[in-house]
C-alpha positions as CSV (number, residue, x, y, z in Angstrom):
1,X,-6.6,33.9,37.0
2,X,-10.2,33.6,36.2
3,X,-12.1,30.2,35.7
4,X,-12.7,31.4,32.5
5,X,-9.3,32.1,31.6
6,X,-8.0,28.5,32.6
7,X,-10.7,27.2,30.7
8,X,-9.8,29.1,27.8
9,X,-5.8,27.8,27.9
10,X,-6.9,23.7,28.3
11,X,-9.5,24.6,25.7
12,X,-6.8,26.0,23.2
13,X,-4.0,23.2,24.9
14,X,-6.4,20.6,23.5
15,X,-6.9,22.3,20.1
16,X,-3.4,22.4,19.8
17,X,-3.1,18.9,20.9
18,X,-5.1,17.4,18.6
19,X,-4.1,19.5,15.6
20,X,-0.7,18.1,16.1
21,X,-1.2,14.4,16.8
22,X,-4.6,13.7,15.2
23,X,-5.1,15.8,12.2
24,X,-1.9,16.4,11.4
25,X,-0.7,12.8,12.2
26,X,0.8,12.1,8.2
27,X,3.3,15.1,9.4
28,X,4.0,14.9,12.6
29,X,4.6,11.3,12.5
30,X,7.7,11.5,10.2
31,X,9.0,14.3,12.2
32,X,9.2,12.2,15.4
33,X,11.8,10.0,13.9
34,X,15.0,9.6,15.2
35,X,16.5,10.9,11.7
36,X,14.8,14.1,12.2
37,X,14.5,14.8,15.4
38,X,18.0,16.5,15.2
39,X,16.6,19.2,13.3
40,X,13.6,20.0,15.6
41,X,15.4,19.1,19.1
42,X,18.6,20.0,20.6
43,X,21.1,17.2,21.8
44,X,20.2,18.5,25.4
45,X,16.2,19.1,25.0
46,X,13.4,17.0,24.8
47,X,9.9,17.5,22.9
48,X,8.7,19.8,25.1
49,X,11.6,21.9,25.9
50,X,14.1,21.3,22.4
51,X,16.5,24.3,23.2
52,X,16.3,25.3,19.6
53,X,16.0,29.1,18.6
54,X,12.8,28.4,16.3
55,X,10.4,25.8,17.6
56,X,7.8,26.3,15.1
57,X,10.3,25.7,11.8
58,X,8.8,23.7,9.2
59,X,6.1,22.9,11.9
60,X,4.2,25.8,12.8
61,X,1.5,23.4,14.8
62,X,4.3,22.3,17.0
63,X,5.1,26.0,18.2
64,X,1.4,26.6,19.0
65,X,1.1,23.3,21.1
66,X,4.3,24.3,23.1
67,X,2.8,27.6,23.5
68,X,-0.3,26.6,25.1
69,X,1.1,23.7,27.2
70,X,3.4,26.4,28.4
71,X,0.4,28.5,29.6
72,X,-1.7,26.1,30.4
73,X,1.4,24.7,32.9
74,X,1.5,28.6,33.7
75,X,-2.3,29.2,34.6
76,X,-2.2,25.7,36.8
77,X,0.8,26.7,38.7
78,X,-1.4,30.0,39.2
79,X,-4.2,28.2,40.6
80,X,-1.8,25.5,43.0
81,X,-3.2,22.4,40.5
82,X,-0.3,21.6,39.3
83,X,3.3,20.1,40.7
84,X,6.6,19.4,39.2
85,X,7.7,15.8,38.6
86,X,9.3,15.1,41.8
87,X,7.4,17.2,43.9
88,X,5.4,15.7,46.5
């Protein structure tokens, strides 16, 4: 993984990030609920894994930010800068 190429996934990671909780704040804020989060998160997942089969429904920006936090995670694991929680 090139220099380049990491900077490219924290470059889109924060896009994504700010779409979601910035711009789109008047959205996402309703969806964060405890009403709704039923609909967007599995009993057994949490925001950034929900277990559900669609993770963009009805919220496409939240399917882009998992993406790139996914391969942002990916491209740092790549690179040995970043560790589990509960790794040492």
């Amino acid at each position: 993984m090139t220099t380049e190429e990491l900077e490219s996934r924290l470059s889109r990671f924060m896009f994504t990030f700010e779409l979601v909780f910035d711009h789109d704040w008047a959205f996402t804020n309703p969806k964060l609920s405890v009403e709704n989060q039923t609909s967007f998160i599995s009993k057994d997942g949490t925001f950034l894994s929900p277990k559900v089969q669609d993770e963009s429904n009805n919220w496409g920006n939240r399917g882009s930010l998992l993406r790139s936090y996914r391969d942002l995670v990916e491209a740092m694991k790549e690179r040995e800068i970043y560790s589990e929680i509960g790794e040492g």
